[in-house]
PyMOL Python script that loads the backbone (N, CA, C, O; Angstrom):
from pymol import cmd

cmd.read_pdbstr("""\
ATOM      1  N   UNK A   1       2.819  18.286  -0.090  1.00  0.00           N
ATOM      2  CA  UNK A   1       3.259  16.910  -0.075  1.00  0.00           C
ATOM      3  C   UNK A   1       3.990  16.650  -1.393  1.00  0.00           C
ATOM      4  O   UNK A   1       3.624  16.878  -2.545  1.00  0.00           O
ATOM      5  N   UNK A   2       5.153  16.097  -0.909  1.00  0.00           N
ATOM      6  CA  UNK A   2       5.843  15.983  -2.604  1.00  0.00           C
ATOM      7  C   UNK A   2       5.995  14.467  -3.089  1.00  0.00           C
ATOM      8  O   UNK A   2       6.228  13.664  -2.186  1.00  0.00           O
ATOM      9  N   UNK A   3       5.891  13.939  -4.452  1.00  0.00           N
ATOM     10  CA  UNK A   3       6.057  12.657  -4.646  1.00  0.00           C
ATOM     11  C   UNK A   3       6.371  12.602  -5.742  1.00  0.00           C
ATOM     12  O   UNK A   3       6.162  13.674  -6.310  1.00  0.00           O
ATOM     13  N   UNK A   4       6.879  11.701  -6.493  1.00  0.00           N
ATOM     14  CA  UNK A   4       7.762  11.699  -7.595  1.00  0.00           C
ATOM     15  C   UNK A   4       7.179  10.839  -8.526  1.00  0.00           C
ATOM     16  O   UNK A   4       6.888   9.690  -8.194  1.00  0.00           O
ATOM     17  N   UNK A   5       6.934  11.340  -9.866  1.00  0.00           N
ATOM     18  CA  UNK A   5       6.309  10.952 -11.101  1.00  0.00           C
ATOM     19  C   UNK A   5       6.703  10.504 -11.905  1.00  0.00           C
ATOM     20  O   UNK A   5       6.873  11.449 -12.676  1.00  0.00           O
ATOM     21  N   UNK A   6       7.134   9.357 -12.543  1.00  0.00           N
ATOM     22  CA  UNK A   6       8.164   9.045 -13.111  1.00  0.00           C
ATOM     23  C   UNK A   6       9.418   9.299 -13.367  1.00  0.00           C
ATOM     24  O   UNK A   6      10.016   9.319 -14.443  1.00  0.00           O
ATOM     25  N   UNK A   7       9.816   9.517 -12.168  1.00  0.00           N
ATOM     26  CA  UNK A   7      11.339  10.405 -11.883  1.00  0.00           C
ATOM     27  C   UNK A   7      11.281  11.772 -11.665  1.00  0.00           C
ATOM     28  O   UNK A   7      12.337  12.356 -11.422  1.00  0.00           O
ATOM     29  N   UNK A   8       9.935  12.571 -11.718  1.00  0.00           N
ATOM     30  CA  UNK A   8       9.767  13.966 -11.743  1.00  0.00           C
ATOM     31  C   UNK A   8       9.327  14.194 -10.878  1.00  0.00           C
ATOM     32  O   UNK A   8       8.270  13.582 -10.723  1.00  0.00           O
ATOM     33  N   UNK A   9       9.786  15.323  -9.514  1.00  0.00           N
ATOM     34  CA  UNK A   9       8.731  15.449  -8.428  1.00  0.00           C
ATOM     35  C   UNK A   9       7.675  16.272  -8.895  1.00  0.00           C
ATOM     36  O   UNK A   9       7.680  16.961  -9.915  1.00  0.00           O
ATOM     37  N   UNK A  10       6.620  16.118  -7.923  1.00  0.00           N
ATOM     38  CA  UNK A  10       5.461  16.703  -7.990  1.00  0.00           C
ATOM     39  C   UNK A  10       4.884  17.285  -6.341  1.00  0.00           C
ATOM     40  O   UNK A  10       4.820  16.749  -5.235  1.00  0.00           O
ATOM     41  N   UNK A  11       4.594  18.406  -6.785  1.00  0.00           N
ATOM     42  CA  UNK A  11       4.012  18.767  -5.271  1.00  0.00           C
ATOM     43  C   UNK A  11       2.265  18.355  -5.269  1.00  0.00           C
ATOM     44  O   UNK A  11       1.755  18.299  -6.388  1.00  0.00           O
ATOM     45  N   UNK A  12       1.760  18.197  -4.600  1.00  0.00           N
ATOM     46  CA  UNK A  12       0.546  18.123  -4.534  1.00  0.00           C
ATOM     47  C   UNK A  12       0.080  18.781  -3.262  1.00  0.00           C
ATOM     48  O   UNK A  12       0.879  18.650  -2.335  1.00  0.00           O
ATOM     49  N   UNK A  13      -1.358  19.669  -2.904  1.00  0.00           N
ATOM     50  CA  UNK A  13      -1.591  20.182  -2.112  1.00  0.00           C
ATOM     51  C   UNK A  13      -2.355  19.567  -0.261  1.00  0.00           C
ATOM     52  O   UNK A  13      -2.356  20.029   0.880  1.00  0.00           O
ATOM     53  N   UNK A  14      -2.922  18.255  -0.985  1.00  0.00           N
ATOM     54  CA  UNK A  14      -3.010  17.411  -0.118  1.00  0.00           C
ATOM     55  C   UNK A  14      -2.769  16.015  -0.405  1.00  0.00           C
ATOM     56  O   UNK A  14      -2.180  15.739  -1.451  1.00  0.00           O
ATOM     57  N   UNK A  15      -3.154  15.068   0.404  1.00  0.00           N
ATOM     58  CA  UNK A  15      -3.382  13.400   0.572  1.00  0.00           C
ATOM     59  C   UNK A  15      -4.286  13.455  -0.189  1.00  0.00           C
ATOM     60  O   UNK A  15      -5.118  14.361  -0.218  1.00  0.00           O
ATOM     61  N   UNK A  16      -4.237  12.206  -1.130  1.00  0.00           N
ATOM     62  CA  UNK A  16      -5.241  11.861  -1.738  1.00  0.00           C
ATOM     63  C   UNK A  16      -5.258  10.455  -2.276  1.00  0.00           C
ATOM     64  O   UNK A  16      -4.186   9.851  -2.242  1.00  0.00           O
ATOM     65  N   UNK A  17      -6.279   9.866  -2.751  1.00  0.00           N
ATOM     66  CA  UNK A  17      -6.261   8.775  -3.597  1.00  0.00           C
ATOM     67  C   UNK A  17      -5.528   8.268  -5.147  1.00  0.00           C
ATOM     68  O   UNK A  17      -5.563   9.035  -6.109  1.00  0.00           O
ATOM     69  N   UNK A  18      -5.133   7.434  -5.203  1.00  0.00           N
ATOM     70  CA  UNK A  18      -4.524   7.438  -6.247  1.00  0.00           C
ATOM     71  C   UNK A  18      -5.839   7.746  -7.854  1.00  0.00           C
ATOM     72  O   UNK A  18      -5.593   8.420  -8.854  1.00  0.00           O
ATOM     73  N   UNK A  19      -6.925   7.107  -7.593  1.00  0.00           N
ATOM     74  CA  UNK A  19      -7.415   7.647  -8.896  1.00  0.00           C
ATOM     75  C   UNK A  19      -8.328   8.957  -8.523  1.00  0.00           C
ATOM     76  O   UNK A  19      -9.287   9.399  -9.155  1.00  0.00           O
ATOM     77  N   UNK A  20      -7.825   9.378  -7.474  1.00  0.00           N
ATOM     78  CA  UNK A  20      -7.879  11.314  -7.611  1.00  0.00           C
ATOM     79  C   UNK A  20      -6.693  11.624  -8.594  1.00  0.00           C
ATOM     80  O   UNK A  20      -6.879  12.099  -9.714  1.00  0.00           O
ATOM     81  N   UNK A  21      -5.396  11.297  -8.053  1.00  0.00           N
ATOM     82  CA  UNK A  21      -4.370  11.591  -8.792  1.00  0.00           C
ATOM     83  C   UNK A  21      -4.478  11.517 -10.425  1.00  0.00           C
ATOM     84  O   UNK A  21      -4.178  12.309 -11.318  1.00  0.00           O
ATOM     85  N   UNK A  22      -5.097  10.078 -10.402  1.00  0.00           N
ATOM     86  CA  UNK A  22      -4.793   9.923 -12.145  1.00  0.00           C
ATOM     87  C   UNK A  22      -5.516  11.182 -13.121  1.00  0.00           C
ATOM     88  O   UNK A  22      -5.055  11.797 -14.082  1.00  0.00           O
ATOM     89  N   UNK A  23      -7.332  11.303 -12.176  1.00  0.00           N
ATOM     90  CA  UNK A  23      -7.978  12.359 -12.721  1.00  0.00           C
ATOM     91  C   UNK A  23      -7.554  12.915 -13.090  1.00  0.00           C
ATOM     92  O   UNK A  23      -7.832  13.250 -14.242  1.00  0.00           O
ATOM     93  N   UNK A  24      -6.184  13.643 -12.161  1.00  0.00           N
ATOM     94  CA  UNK A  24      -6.268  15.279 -12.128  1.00  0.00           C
ATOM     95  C   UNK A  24      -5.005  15.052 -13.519  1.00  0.00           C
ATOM     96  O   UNK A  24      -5.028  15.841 -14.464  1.00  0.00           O
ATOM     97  N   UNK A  25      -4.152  14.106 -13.479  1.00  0.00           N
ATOM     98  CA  UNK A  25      -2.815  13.588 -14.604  1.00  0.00           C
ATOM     99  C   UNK A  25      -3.429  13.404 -15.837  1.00  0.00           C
ATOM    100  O   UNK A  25      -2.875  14.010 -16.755  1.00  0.00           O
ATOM    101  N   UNK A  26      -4.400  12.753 -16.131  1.00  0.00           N
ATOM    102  CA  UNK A  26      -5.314  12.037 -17.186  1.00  0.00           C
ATOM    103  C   UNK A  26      -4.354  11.485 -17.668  1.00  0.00           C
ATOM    104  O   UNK A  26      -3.855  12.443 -18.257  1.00  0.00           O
ATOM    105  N   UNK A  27      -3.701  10.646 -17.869  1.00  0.00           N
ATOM    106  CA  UNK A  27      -2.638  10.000 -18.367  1.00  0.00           C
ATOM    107  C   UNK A  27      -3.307   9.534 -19.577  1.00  0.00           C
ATOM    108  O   UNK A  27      -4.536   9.584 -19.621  1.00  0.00           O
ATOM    109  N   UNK A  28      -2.548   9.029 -20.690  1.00  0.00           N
ATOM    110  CA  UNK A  28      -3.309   8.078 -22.112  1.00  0.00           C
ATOM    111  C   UNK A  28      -2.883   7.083 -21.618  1.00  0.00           C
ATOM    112  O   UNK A  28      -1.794   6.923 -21.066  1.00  0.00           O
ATOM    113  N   UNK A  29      -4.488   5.662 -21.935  1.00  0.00           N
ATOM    114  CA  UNK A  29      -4.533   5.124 -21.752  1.00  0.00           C
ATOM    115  C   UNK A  29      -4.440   4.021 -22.900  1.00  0.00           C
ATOM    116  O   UNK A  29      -4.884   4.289 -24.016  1.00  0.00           O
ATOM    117  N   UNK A  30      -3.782   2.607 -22.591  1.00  0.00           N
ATOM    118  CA  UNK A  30      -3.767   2.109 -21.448  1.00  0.00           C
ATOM    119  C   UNK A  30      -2.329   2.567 -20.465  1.00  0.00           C
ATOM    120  O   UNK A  30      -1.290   3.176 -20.718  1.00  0.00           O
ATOM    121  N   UNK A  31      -2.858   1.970 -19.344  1.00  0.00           N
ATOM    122  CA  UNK A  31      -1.249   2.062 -18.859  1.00  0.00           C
ATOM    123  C   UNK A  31      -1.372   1.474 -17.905  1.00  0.00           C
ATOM    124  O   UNK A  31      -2.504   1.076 -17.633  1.00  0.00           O
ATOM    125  N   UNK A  32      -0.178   1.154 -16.937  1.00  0.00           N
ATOM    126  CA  UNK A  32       0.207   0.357 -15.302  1.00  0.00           C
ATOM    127  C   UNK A  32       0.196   1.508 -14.385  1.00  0.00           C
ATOM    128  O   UNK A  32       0.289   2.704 -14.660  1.00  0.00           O
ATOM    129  N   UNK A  33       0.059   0.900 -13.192  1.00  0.00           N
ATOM    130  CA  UNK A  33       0.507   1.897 -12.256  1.00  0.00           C
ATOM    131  C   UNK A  33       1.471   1.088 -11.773  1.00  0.00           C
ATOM    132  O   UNK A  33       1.554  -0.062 -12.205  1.00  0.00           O
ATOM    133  N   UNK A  34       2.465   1.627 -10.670  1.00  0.00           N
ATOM    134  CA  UNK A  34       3.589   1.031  -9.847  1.00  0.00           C
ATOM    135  C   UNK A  34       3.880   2.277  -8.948  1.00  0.00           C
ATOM    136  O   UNK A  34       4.270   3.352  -9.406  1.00  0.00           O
ATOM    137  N   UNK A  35       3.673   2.048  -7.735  1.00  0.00           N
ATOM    138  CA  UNK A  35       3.982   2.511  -6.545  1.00  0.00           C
ATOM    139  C   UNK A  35       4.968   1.808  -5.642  1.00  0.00           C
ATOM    140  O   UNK A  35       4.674   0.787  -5.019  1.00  0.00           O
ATOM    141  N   UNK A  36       6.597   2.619  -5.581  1.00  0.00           N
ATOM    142  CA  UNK A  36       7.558   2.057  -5.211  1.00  0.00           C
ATOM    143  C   UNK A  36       7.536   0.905  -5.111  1.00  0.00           C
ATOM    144  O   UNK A  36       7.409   0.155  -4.144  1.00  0.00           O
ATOM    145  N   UNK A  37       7.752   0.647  -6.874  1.00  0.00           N
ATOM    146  CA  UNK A  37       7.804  -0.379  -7.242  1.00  0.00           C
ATOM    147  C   UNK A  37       6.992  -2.253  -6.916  1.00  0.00           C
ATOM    148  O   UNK A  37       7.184  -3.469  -6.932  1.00  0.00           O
ATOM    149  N   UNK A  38       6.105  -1.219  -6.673  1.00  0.00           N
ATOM    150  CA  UNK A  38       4.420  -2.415  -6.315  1.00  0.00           C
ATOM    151  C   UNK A  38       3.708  -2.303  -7.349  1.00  0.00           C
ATOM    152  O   UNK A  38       3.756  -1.215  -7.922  1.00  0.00           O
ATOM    153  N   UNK A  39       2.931  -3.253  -7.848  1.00  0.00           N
ATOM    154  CA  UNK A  39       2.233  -3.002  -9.146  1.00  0.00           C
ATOM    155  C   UNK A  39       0.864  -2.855  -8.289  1.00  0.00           C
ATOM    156  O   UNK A  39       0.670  -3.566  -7.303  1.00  0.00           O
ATOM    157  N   UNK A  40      -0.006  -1.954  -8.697  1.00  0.00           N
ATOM    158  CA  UNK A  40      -1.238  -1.682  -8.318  1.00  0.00           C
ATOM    159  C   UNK A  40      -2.320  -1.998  -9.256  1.00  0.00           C
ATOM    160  O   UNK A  40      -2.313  -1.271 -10.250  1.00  0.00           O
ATOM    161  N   UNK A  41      -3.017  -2.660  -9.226  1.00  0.00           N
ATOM    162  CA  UNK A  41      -4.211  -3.266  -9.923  1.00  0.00           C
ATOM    163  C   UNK A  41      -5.479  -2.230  -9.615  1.00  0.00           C
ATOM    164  O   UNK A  41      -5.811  -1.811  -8.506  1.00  0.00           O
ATOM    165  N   UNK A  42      -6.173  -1.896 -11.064  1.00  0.00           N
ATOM    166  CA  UNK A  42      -6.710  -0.985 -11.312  1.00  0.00           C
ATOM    167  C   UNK A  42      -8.203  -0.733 -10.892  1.00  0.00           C
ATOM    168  O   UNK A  42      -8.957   0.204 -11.154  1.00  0.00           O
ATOM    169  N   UNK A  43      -8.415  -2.091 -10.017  1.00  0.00           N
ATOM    170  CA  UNK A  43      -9.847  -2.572  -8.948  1.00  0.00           C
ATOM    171  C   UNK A  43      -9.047  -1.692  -7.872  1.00  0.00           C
ATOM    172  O   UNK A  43      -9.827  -0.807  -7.522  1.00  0.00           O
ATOM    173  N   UNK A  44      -7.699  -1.539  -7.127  1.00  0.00           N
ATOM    174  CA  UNK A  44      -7.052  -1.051  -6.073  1.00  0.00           C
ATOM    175  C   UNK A  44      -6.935   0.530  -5.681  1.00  0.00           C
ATOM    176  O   UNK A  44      -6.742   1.042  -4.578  1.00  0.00           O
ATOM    177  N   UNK A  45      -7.136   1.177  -7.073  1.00  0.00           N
ATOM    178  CA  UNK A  45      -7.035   2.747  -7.407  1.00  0.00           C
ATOM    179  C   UNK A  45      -7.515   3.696  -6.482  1.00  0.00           C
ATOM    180  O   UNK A  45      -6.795   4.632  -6.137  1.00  0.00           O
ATOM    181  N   UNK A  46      -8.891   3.522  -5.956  1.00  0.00           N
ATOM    182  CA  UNK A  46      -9.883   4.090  -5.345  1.00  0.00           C
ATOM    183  C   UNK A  46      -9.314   4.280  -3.570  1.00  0.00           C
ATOM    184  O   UNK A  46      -9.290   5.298  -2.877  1.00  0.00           O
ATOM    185  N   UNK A  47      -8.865   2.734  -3.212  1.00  0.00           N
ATOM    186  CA  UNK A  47      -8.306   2.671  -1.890  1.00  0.00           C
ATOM    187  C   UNK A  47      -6.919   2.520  -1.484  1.00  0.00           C
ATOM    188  O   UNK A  47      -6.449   2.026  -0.459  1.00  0.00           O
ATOM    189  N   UNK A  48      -6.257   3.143  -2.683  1.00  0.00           N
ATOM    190  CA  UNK A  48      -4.647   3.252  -2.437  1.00  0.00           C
ATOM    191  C   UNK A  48      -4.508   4.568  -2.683  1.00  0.00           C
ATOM    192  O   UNK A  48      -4.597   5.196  -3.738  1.00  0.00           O
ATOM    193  N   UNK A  49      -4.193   5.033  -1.166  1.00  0.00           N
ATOM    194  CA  UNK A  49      -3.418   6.773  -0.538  1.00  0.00           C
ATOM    195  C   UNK A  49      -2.076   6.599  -1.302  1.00  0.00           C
ATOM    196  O   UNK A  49      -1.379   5.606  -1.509  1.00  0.00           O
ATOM    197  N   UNK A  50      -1.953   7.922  -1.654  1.00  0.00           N
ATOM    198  CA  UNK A  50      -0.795   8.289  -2.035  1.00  0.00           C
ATOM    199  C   UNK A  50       0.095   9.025  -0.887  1.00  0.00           C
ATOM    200  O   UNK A  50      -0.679   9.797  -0.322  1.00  0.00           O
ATOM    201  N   UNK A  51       0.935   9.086  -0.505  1.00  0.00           N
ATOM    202  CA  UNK A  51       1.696   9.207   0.447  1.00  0.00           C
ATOM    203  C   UNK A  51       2.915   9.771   0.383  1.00  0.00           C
ATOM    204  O   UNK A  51       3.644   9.175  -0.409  1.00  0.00           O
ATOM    205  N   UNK A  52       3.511  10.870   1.017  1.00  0.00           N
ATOM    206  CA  UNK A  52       4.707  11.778   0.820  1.00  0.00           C
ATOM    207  C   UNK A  52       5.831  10.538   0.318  1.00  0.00           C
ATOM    208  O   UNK A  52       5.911   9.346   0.615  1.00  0.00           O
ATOM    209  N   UNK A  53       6.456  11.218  -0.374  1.00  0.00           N
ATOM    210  CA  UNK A  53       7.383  10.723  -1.099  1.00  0.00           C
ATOM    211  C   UNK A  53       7.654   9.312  -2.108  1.00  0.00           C
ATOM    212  O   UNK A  53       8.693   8.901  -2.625  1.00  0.00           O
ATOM    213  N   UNK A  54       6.341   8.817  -2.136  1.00  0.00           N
ATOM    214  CA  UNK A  54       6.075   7.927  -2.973  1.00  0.00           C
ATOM    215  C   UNK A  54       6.501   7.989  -4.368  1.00  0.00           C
ATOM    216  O   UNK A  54       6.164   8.992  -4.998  1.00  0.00           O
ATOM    217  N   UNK A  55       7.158   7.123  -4.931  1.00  0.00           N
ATOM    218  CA  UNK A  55       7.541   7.027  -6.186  1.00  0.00           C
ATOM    219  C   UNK A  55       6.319   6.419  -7.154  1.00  0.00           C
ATOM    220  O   UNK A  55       5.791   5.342  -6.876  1.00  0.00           O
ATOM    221  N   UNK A  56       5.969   7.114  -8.177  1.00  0.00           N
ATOM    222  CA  UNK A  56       4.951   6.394  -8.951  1.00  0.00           C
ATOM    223  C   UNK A  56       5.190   6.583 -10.082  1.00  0.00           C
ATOM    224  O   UNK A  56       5.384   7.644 -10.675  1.00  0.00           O
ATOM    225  N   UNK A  57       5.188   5.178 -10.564  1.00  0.00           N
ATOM    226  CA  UNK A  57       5.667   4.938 -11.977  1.00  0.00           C
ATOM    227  C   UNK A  57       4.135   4.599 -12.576  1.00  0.00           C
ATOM    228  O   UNK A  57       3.306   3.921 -11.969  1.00  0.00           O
ATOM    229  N   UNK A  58       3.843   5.481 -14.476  1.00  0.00           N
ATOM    230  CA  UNK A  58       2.874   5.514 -15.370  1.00  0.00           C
ATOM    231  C   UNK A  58       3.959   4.522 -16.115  1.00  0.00           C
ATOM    232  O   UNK A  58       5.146   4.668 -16.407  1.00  0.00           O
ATOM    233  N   UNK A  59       2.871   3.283 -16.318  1.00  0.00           N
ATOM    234  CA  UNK A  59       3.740   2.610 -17.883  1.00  0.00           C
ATOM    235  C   UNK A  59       2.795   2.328 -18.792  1.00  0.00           C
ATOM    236  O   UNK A  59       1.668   1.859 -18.631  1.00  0.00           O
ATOM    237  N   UNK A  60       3.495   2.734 -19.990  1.00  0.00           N
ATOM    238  CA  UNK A  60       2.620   2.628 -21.012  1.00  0.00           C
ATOM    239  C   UNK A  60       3.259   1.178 -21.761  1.00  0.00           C
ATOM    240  O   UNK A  60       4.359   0.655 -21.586  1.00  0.00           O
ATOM    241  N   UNK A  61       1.886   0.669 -22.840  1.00  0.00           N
ATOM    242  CA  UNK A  61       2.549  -0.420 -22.992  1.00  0.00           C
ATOM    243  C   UNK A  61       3.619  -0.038 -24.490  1.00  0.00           C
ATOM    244  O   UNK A  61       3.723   1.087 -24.978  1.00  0.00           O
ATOM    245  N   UNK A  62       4.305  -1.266 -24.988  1.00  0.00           N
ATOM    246  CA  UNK A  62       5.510  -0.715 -25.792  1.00  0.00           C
ATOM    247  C   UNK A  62       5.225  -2.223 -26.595  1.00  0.00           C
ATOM    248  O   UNK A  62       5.399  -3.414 -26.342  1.00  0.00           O
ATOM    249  N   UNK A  63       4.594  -1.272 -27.887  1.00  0.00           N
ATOM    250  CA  UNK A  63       4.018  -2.885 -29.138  1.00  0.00           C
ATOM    251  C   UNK A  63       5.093  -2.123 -30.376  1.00  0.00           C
ATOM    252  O   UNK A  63       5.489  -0.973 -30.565  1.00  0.00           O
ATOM    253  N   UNK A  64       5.312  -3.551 -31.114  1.00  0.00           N
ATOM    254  CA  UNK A  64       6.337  -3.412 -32.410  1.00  0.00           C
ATOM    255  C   UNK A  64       6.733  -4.844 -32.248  1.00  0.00           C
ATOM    256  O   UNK A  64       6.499  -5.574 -31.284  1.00  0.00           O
ATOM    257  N   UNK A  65       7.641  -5.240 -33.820  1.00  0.00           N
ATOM    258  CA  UNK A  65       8.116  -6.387 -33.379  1.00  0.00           C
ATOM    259  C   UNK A  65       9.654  -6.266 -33.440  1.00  0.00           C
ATOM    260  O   UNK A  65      10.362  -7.208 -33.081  1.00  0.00           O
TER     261      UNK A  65
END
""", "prot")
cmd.dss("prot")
cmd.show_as("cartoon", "prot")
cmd.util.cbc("prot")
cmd.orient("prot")
């Protein structure tokens, strides 16, 4: 199944949950999620499938003045 990571595809071997995904990414935290361009709230993680060709955007936040 392939889906795209901040502009980068990714294969993955099956369907899965999105905070399977993050596990396996460990991303630094904090950060957003966005799934073609939906913001996903981090209570939502557990019961949002990730799905062939899904675009998923990691945002980190961006402090300075």
């Amino acid at each position: 199944m392939n889906i795209f990571i901040n502009q980068l595809q990714k294969e993955l071997s099956r369907s899965m949950h999105l905070d399977e995904l993050l596990d396996q990414l460990q991303p630094k935290k904090p950060f957003a999620i966005s799934i073609n361009s939906q913001f996903i709230a981090k209570a939502h993680y557990s019961a949002t499938m990730v799905h062939e060709n899904d675009s998923i955007e990691i945002i980190s936040p961006v402090t300075g003045g």
